[in-house]
N, C-alpha and C positions, 0 to 999 in steps of 0.2 A: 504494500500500500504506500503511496507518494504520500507525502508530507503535503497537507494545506496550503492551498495558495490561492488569497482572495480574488472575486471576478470583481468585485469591486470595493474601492477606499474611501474612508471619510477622516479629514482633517478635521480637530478645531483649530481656531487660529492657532491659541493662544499653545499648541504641541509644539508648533513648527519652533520657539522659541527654547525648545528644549533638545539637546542633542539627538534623543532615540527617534524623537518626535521629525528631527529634518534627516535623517540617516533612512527613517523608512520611506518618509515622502520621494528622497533621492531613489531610491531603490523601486519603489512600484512606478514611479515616473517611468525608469529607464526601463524597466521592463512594457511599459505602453499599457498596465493596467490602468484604469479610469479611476481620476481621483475628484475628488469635489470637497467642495469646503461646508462645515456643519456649524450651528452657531453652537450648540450643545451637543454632546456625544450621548446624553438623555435621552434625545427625540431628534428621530428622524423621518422628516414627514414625506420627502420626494423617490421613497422607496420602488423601483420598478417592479411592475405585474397587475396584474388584470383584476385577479382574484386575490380575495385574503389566503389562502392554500398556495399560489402563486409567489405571493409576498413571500410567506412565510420562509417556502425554500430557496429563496433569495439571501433571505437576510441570514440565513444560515453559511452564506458564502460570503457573507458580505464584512470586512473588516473596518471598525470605527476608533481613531486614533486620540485621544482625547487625554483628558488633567482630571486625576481623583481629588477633586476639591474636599469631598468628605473625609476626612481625616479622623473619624472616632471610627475604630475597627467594632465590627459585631465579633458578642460571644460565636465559640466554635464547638460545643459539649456536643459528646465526651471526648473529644479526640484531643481536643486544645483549647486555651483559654480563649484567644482570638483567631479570627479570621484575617487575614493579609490579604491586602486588596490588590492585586498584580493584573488581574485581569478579570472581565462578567462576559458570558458566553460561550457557546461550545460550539464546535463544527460536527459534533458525531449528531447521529439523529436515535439515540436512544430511545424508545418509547414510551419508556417507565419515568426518564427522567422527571427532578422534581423541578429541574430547570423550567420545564414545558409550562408552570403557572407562576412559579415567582418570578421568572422575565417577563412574563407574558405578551406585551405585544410587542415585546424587545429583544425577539431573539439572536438580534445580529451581535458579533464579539469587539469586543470591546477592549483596548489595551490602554494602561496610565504609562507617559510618560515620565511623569514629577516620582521618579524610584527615591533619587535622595530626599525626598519631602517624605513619604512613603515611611522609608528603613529608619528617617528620623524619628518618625513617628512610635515606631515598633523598640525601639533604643529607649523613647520615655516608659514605656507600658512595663521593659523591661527591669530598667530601675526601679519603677514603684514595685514590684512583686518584690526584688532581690529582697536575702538572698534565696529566693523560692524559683523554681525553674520557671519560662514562661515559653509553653507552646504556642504555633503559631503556627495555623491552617490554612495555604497556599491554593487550594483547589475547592473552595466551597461553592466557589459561582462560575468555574472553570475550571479545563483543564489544560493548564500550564504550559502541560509537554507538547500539547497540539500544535500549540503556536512558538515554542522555543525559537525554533531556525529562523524566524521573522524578528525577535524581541533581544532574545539572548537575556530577558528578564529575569527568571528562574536562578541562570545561573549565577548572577547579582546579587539573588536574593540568598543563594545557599553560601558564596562567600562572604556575603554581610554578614548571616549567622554563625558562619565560623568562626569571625572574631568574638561574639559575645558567649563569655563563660555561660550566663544565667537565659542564653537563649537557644533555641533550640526550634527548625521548621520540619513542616512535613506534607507533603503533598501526595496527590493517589492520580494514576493518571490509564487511560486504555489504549494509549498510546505507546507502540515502539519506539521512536525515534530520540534514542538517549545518548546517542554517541558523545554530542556533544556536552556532555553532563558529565562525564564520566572522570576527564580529568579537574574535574571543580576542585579546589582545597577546600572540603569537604567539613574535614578534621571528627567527622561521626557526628554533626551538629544536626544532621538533616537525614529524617527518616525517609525513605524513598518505596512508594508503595505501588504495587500493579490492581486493581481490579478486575477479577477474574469468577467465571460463570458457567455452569455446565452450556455445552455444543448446542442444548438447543435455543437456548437465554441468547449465548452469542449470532448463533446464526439469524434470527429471528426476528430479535428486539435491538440489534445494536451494529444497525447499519453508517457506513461511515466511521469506522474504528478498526485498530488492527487485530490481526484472528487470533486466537487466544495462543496458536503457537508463537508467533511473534513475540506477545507479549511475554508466554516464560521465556524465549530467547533473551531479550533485553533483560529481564529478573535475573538470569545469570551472570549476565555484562558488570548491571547495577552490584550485584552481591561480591564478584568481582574485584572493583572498583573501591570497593570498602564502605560503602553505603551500609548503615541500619537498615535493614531489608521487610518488608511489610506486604500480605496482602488483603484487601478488601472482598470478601463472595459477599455480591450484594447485585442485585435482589435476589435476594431466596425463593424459590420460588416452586408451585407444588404443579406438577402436573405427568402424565404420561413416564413413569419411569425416572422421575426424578434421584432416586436412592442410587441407582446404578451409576447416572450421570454424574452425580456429583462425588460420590465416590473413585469414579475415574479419574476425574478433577484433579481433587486430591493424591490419588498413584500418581499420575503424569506430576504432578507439582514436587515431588518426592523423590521423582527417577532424574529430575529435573537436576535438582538442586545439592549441592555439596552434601552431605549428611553431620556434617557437624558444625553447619551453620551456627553461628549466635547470635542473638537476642532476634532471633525471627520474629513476629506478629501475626495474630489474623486479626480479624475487624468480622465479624457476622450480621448481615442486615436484610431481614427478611421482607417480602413485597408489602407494600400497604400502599393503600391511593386516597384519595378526597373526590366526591363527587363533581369538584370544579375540576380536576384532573382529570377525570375518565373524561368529560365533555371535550376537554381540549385534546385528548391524545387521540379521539374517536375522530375528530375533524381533522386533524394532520395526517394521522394514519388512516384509515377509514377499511385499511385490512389486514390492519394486526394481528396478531396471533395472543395477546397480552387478556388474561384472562381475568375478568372486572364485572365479576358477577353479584349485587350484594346479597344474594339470597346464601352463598358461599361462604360469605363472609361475617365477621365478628364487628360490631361497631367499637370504636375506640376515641373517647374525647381527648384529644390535643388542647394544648394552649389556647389561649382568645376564645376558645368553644368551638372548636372546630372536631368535625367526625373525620376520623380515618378508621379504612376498610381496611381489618387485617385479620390473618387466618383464624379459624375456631381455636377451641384447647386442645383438642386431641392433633389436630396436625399442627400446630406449632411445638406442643411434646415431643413428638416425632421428630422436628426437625432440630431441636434444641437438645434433644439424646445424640441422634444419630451423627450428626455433621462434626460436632465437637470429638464425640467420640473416635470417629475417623480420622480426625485430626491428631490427637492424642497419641493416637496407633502410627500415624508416618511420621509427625514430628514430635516426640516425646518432650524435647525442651522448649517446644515454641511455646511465647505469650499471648491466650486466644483474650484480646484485651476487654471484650465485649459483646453477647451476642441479643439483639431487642427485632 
């Protein structure tokens, strides 16, 4: 799979005034992509396409070069204390994604120039905790590594954290293309994680991403490399032969992997949706295979009151026995940090 490369660019002005910001302009210029000038990287109103469906898979190709003015990071629980704002948007077209309603009609990507305004930022959050570690979640509204080869942001971001003792990043990404990450001065500051999903989850629901062999190829590069090593199986997900699948999963991720790996991770996060989700993923996709039935399902109140649809008792037992416990079986020393 090729690395992302927008069909179309949006400047704000006020990027061009910052190095990353005139290096990419220089760059899509010369390459004869189409660029145009935005007053906001917020709102972009002169999007081409016919249809809202048309839009949509536009704006998924479409890169917006802009200044993170907001400068108070959101909480990142349970993974990290904050969210690191480096980038909002994604080029994969996941189905399940949770991206598909809190962009909402913003699904095009989005990159901050102002890094040193940014890593300044992250430098205060981390004195006020000292001396208590302070995590910090690189991929809540993106993924990072999609867009590396354009940014070179990530890598900025993992040698900023390499100087601070009391800090520490981590990003999750479904993306191969790590090469350039790999020689980062690193120093073990930054946890480097694959999200990975039985054949039929990938085949299915997570087009525009690389195939899961890719992805353990690069987890070996990253482990390699000397990266703290992590992965995400998320969505969990129950359907047709599910046990078998994900238990192969896990072999392959085992036959994969050195066997005395340390401080490995998993991350466990099983499917749930909101009925404003299924509405939006039903009109994007409209022949998913993404199963969103609530008669199936368990209602679950969320924060602000909000319902999420998530599996009964007895198959989430299931999957909270069996998955761990497979894990347990190939990696005996990994830390399964969480499984909801």
């Amino acid at each position: 799979m090729k690395p992302f490369m927008p069909d179309l660019v949006y400047f704000e002005p006020d990027a061009l005034k910052y190095p990353l910001g005139q290096e990419l302009h220089e760059k899509f210029s010369a390459l004869g992509t189409p660029v145009k000038i935005t007053p906001s990287h917020n709102r972009i109103t002169d999007l081409p396409g016919s249809t809202e469906l048309e839009k949509y898979r536009i704006a998924k190709r479409t890169l917006v070069v802009g200044i993170r003015k907001t400068l108070k990071f959101e909480p990142s629980k349970p993974s990290a204390e904050y969210a690191i704002p480096l980038a909002t948007g994604c080029m994969g077209h996941c189905h399940y994604c949770y991206l598909q309603t809190t962009l909402g009609n913003r699904p095009y990507i989005r990159v901050y120039v102002n890094l040193d305004e940014i890593f300044a930022q992250a430098q205060k959050y981390i004195d006020e905790r000292a001396p208590e570690i302070t995590r910090f979640e690189a991929a809540c509204t993106s993924d990072p590594v999609g867009i590396e080869h354009l940014t070179g942001s990530l890598k900025k971001a993992i040698e900023f954290m390499a100087t601070q003792p009391m800090g520490r990043l981590r990003f999750v990404t479904k993306f191969a293309h790590v090469d350039s990450l790999l020689d980062a001065d690193h120093r073990g500051h930054t946890r480097f994680r694959f999200s990975v999903n039985a054949d039929y989850v990938i085949n299915q629901m997570e087009p525009a991403t690389s195939p899961l062999s890719d992805r353990i190829e690069a987890a070996k590069k990253v482990a390699a490399a000397g990266y703290p090593l992590g992965f995400i199986i998320a969505p969990i997900m129950i359907f047709d032969g599910w046990e078998e699948q994900y238990a192969s999963l896990i072999r392959r991720l085992a036959e994969a992997l050195p066997p005395d790996l340390p401080d490995l991770t998993f991350e466990l996060i099983t499917h749930r949706y909101t009925a404003t989700a299924k509405r939006i993923i039903e009109e994007r996709y409209p022949k998913t295979k993404l199963a969103m039935n609530e008669e199936e399902r368990k209602k679950k109140w969320g924060r602000y009151g909000r319902v999420k649809y998530v599996y009964p008792d007895e198959p989430m037992r299931e999957i909270k026995e069996k998955i761990p416990a497979w894990l347990k079986t190939s990696f005996p020393n990994a830390e399964i940090s969480y499984i909801t």
